[in-house]
Backbone bond lengths (Angstrom), bond angles and torsions (degrees), N, CA, C in turn:
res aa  C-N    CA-C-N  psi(-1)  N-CA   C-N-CA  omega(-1)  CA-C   N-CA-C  phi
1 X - - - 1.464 - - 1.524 111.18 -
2 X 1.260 117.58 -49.73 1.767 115.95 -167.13 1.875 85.51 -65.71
3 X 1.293 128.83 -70.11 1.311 117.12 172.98 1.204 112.66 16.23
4 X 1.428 96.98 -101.14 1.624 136.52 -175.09 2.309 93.44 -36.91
5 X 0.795 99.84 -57.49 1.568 98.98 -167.24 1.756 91.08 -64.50
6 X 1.540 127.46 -42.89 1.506 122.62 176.79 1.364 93.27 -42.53
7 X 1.278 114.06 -69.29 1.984 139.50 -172.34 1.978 85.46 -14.00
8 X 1.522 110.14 -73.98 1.774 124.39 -163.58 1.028 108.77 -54.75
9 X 1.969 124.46 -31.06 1.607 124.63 -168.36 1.412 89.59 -79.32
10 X 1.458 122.49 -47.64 1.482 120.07 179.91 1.514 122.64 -25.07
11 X 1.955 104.74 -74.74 1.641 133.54 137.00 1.025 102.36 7.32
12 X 0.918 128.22 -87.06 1.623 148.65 -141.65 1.751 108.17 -66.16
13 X 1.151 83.33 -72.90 1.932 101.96 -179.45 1.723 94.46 -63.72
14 X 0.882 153.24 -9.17 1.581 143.35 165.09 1.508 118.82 -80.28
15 X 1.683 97.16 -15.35 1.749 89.94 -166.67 1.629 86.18 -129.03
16 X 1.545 119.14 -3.27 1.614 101.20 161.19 1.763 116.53 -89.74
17 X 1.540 104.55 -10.89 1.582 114.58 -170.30 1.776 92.51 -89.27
18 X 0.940 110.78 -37.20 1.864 109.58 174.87 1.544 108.27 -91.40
19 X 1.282 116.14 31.67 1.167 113.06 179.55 1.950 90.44 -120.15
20 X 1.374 96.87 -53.59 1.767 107.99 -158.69 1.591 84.46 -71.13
21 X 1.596 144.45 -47.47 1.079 137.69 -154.34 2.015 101.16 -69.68
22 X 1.249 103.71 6.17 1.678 95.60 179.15 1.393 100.31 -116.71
23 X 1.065 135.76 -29.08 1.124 144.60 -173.10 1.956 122.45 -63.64
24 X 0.877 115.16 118.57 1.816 113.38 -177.10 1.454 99.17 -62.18
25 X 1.543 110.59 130.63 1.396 122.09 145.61 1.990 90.76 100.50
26 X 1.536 114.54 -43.89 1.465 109.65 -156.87 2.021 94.01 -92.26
27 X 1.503 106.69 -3.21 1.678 111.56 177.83 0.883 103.71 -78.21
28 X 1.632 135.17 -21.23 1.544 130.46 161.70 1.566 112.24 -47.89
29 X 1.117 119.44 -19.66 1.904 117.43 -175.86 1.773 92.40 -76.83
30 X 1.424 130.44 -35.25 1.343 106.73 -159.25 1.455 94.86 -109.66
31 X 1.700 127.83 0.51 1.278 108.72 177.04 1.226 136.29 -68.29
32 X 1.053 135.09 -3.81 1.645 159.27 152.20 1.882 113.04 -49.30
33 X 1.166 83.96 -57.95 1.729 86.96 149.92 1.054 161.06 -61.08
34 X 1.679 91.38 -27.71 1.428 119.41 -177.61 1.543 97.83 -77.45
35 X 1.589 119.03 -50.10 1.807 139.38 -158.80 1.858 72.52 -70.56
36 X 1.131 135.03 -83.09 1.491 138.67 177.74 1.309 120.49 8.45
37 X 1.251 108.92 -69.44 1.643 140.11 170.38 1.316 109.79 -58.31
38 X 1.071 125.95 -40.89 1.894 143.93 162.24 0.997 95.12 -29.71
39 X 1.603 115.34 -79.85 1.531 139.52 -162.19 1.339 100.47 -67.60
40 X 1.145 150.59 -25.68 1.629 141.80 155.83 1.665 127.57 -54.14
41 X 1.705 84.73 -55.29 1.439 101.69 172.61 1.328 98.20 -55.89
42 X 1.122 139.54 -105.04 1.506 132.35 -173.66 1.142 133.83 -14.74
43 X 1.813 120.46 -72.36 1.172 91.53 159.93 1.566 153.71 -76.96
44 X 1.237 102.77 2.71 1.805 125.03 144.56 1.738 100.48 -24.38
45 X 1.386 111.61 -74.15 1.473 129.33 -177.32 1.916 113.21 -36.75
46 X 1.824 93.90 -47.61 1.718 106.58 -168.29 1.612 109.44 -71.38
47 X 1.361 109.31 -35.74 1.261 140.08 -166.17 1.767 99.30 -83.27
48 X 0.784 140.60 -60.62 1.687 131.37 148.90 1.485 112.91 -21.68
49 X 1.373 107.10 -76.03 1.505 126.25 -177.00 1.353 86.88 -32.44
50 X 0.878 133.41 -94.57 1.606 139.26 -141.39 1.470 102.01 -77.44
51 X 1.080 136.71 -23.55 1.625 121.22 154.77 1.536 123.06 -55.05
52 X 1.324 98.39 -50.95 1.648 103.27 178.90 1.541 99.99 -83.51
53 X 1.109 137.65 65.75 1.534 135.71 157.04 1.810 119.00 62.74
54 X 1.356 94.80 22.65 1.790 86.57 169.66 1.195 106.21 -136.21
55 X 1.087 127.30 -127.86 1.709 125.98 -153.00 1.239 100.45 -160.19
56 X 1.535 127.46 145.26 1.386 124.48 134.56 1.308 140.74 -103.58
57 X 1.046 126.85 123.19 1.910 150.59 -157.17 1.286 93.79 -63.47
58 X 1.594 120.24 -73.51 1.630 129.32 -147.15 1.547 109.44 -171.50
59 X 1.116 98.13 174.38 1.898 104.99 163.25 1.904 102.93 -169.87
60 X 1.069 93.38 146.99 1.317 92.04 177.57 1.782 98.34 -128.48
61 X 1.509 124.64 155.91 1.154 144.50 177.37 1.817 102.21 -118.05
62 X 1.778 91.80 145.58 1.735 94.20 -177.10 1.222 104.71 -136.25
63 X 1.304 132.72 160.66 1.329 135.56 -159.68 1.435 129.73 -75.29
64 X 1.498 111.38 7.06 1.394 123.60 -136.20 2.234 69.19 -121.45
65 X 1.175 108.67 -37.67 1.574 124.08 174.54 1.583 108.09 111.16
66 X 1.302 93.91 20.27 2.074 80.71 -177.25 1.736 75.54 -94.72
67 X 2.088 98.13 -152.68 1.673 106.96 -162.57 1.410 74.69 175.23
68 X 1.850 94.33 160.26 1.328 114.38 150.91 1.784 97.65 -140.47
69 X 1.252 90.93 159.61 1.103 109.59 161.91 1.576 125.77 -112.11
70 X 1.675 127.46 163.19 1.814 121.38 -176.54 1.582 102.28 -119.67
71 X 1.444 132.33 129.29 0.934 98.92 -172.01 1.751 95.45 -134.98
72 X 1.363 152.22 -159.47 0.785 138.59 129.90 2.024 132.65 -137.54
73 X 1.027 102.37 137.05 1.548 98.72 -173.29 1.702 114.85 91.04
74 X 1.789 104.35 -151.30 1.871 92.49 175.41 1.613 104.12 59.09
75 X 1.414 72.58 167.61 2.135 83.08 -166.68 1.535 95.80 -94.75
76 X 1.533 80.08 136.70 1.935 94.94 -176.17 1.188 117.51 -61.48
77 X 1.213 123.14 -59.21 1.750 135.40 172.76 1.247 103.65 -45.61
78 X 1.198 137.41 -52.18 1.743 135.09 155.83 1.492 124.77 -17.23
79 X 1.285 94.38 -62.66 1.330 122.90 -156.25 1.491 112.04 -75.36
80 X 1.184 112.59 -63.75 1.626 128.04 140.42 1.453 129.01 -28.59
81 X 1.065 118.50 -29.14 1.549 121.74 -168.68 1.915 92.79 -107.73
82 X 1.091 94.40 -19.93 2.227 81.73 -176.09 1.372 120.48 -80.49
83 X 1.112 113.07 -4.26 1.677 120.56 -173.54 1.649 94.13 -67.61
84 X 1.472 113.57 -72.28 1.719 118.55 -168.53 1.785 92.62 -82.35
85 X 1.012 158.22 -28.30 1.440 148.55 171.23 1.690 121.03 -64.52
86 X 1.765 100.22 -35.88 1.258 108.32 171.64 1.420 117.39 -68.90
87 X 1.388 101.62 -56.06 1.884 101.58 -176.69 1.671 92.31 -43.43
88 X 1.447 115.23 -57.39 1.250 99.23 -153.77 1.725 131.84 -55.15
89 X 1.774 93.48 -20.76 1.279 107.96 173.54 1.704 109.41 -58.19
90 X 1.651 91.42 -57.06 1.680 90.38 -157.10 1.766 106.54 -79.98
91 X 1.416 132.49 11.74 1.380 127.67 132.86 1.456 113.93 -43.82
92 X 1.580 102.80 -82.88 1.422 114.76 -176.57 1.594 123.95 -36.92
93 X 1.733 102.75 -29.97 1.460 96.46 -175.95 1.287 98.84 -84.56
94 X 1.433 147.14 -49.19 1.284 132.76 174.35 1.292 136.29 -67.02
95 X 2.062 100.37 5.33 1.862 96.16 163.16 1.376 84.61 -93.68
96 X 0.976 164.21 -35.58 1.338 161.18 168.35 1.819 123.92 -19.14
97 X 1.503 88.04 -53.16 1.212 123.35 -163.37 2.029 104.90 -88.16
98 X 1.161 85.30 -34.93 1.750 92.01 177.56 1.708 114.75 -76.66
99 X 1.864 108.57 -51.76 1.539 119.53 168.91 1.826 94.48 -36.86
100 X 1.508 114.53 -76.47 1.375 118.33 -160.05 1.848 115.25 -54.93
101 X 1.372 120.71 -8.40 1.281 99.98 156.98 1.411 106.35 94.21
102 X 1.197 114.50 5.82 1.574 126.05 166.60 1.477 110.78 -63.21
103 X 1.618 105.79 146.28 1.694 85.88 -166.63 1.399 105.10 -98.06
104 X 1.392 105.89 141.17 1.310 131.33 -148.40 1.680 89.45 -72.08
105 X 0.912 137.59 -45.47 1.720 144.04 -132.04 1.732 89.73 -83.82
106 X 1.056 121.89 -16.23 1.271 147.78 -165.37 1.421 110.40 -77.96
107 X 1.403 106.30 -83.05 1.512 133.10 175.21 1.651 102.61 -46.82
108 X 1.514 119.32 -47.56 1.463 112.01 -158.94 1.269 99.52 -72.00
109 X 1.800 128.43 -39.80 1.572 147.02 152.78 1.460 73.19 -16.68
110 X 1.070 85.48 -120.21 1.556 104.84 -154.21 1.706 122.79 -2.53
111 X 1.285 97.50 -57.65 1.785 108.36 177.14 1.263 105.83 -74.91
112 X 1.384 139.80 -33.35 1.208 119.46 160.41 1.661 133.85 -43.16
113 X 1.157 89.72 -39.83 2.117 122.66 178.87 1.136 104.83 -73.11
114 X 1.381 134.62 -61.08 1.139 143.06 169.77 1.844 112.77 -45.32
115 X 0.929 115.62 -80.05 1.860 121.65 170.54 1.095 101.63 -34.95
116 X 1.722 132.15 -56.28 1.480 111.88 -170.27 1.360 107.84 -57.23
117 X 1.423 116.64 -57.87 1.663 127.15 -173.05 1.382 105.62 -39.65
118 X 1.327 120.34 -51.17 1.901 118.50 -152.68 2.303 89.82 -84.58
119 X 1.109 97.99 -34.72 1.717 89.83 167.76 1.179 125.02 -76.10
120 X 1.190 130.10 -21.82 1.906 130.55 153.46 1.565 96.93 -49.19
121 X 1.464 114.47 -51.25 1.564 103.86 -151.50 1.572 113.49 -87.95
122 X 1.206 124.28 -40.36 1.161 144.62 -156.05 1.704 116.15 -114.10
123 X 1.209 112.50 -41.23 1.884 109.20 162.47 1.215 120.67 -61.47
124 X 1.263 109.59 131.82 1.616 104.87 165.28 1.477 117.35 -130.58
125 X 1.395 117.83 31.68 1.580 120.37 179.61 1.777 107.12 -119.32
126 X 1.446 102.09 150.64 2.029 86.22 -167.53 1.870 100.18 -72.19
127 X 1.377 120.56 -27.71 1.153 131.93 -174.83 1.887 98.55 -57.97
128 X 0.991 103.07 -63.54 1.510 101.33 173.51 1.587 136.57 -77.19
129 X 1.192 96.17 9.59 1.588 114.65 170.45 1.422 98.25 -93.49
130 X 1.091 113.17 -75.28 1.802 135.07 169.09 1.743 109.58 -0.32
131 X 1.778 87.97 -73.81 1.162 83.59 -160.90 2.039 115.98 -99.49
132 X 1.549 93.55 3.54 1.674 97.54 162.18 1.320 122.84 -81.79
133 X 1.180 105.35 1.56 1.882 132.61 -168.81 1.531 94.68 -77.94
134 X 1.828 89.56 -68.28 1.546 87.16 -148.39 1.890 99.95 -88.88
135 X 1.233 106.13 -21.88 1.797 97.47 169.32 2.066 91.54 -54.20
136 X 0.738 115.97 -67.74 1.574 119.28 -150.24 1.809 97.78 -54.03
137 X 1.267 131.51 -23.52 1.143 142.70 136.93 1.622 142.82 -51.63
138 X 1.544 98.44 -41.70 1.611 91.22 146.79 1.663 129.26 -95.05
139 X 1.364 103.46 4.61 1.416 109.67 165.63 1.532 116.57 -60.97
140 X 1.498 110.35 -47.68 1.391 126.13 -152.44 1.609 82.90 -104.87
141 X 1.264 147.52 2.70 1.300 129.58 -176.76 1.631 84.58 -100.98
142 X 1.332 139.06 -56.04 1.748 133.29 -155.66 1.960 87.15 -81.33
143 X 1.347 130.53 -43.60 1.503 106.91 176.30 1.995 109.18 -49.29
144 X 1.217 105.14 -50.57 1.909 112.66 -162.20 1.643 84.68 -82.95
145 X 1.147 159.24 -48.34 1.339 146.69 -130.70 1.936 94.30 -108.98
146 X 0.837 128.93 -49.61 1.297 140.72 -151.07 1.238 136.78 -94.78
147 X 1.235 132.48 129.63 1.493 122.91 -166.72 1.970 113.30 -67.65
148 X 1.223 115.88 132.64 1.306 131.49 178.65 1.837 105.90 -25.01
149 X 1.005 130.29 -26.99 1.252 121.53 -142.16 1.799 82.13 -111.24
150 X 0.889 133.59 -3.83 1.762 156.84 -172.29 1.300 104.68 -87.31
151 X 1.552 100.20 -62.95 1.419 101.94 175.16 1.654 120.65 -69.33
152 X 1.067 111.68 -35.09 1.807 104.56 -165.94 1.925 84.31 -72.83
153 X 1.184 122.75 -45.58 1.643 94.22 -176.02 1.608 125.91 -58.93
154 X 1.655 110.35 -23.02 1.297 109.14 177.96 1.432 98.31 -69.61
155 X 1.149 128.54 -75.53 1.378 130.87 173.63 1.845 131.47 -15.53
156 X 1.631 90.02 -29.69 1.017 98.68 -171.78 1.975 110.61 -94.73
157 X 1.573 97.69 -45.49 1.575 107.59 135.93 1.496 146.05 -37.18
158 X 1.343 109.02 -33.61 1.491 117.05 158.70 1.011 133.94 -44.87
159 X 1.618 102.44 -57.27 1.360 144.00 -168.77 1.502 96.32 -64.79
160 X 0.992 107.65 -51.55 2.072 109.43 -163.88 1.402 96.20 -74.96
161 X 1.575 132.49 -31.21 1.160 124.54 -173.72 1.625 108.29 -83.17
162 X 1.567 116.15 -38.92 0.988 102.01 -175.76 2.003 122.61 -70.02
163 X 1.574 101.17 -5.14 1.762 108.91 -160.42 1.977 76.21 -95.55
164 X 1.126 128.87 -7.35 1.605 120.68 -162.41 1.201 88.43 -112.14
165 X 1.237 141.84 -42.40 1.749 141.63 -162.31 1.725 88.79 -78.27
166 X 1.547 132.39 -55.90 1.476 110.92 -170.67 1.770 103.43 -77.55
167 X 0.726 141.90 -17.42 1.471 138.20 168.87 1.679 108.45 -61.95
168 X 1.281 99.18 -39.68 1.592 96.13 -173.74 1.641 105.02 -79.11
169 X 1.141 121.52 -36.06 1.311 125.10 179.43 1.589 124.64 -79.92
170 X 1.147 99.76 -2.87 1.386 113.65 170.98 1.795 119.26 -98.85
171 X 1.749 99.68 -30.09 1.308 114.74 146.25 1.387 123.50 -40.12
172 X 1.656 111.02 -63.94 1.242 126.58 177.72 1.479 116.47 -51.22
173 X 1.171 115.14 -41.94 1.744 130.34 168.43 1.432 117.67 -57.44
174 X 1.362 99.76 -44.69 1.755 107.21 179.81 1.745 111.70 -61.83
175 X 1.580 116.31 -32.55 1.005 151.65 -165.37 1.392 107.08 -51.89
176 X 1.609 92.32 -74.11 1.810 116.00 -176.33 1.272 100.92 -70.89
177 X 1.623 126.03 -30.12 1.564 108.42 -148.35 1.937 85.01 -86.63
178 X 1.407 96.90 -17.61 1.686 88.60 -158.04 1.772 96.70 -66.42
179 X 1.503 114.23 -46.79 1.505 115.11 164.08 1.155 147.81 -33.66
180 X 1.916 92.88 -31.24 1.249 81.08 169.19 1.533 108.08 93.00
181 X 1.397 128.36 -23.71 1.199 141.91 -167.46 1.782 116.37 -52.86
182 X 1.186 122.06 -176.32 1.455 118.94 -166.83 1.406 110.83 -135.08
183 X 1.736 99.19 78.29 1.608 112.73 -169.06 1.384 100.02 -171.99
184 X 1.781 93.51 123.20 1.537 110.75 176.06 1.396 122.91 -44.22
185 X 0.940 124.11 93.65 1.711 120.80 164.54 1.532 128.42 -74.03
186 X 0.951 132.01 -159.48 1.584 120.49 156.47 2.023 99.72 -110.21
187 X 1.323 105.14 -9.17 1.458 95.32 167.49 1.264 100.27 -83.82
188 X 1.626 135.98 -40.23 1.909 115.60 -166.10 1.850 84.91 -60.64
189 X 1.000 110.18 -44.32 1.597 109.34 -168.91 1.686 119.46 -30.45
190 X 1.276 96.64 -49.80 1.649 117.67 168.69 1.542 116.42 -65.70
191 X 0.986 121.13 -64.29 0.845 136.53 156.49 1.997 112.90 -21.06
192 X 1.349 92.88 -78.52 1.947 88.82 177.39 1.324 102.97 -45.50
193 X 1.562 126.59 -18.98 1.806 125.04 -155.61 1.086 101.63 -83.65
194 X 1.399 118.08 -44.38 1.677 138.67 -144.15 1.550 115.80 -111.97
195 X 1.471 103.79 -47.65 1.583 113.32 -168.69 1.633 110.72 78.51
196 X 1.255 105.97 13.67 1.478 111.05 166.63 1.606 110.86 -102.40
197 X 1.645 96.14 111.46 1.736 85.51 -176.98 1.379 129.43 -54.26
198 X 1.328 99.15 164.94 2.000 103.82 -164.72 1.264 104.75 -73.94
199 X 1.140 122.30 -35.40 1.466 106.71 172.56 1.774 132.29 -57.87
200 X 1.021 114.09 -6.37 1.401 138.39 163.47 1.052 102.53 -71.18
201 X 1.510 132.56 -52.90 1.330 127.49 -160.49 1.326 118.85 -81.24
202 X 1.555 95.57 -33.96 1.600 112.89 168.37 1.341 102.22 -55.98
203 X 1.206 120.28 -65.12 1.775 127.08 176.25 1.351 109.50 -41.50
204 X 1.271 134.83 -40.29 1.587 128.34 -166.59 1.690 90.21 -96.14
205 X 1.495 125.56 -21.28 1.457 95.20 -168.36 1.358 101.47 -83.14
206 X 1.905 130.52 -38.50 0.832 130.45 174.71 1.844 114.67 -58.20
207 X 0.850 145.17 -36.07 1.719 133.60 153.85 0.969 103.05 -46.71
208 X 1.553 139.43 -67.79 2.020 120.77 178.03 1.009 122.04 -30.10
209 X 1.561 109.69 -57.56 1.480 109.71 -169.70 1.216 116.17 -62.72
210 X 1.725 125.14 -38.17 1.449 128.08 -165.71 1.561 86.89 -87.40
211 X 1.140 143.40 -11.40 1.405 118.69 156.45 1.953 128.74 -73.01
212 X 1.307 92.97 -49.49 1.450 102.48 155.86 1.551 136.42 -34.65
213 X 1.215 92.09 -40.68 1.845 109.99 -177.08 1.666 101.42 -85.53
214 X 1.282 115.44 -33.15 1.354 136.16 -171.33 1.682 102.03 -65.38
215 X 1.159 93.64 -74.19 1.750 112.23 175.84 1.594 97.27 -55.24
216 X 1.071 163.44 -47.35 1.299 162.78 -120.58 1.759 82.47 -106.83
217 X 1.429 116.36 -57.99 1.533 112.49 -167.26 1.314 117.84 -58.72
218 X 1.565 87.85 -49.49 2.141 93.14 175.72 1.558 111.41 -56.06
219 X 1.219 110.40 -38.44 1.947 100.39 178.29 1.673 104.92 -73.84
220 X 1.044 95.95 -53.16 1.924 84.79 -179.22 1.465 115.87 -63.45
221 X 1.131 127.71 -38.41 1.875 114.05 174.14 1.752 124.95 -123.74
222 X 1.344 93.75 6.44 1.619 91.34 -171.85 1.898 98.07 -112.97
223 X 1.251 113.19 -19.99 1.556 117.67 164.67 1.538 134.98 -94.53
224 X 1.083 121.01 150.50 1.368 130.48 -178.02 1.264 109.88 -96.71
């Protein structure tokens, strides 16, 4: 039963976070999340690179919330495909991680610590220094400042924004690629690699992800 009622808080925060993100003036509450998801997506990208045998250079984040990342070597199709596959993972792993009761005050530590560290090393734009600074600062201020029960809702909030920010951006991908339009994606990217048009890729990344997010729910509230 409490599950099932987690299941409604879940509900809830998905259709009040796609509610405030349309709204003038009150989309400032989820844009922090949005720049958040930036910083996943990307280094998603660096973090490939260097598994599959290459390196990552840099990434910079811009205010508008897109990013690139620089990377070099590693398998391209890899590398390309982790930006929207990764976010989607690391949503799923922290609704995962929130259902199971891990203590939250912990995890946000950590990602607070973590974001500052990988933006010393790896940003090189003041916009994306700025604002990986001070998220990675109010990360570590509500873990150290705040009562436990604070954190599992941010955590638990994260999570819904981050499984809604790669869905929406994969929207956005489906969007351009369906147009046809004349702007680097990481699907035209594939695409120049493969000769499989981007809209395919958009199509196969968006089925991962909505499986990912899918699978992420059934382990956090539908299993024992």
């Amino acid at each position: 039963m409490q599950r099932h009622n987690d299941l409604w808080i879940l509900i809830g925060l998905a259709v009040l976070s796609s509610i405030l993100a349309r709204l003038p003036l009150l989309n400032l509450l989820v844009y922090p999340f949005q720049i958040f998801n930036t910083f996943i997506h990307e280094l998603s990208h660096g973090l490939a690179a260097a598994l599959t045998g290459g390196s990552f250079r840099r990434f910079e984040v811009y205010v508008n919330g897109e990013g690139v990342a620089w990377s070099a070597g590693g398998i391209r199709w890899i590398v390309a495909s982790a930006g929207y596959i990764g976010s989607a993972l690391f949503g799923g792993l922290l609704l995962v991680i929130t259902a199971r009761g891990v203590a939250a005050e912990k995890i946000i530590l950590g990602l607070g610590i973590g974001l500052g560290i990988l933006c010393v090393l790896f940003v090189r734009n003041i916009f994306g220094v700025f604002s990986g600074l001070v998220i990675a600062a109010a990360l570590i201020g509500v873990a150290t400042q705040l009562a436990p029960r604070w954190n599992v809702w941010l955590l638990l909030f994260l999570s819904v924004q981050m499984g809604l920010n790669a869905l929406g951006s994969l929207w956005d991908l489906l969007q351009i690629s369906a147009s046809f339009r004349s702007r680097t994606t990481d699907a035209q990217i594939m695409q120049q690699a493969t000769g499989v048009p981007a809209l395919v890729w958009a199509l196969l990344w968006s089925t991962i992800a909505l499986l990912i997010l899918w699978q992420s729910v059934r382990l956090a509230y539908f299993r024992e």
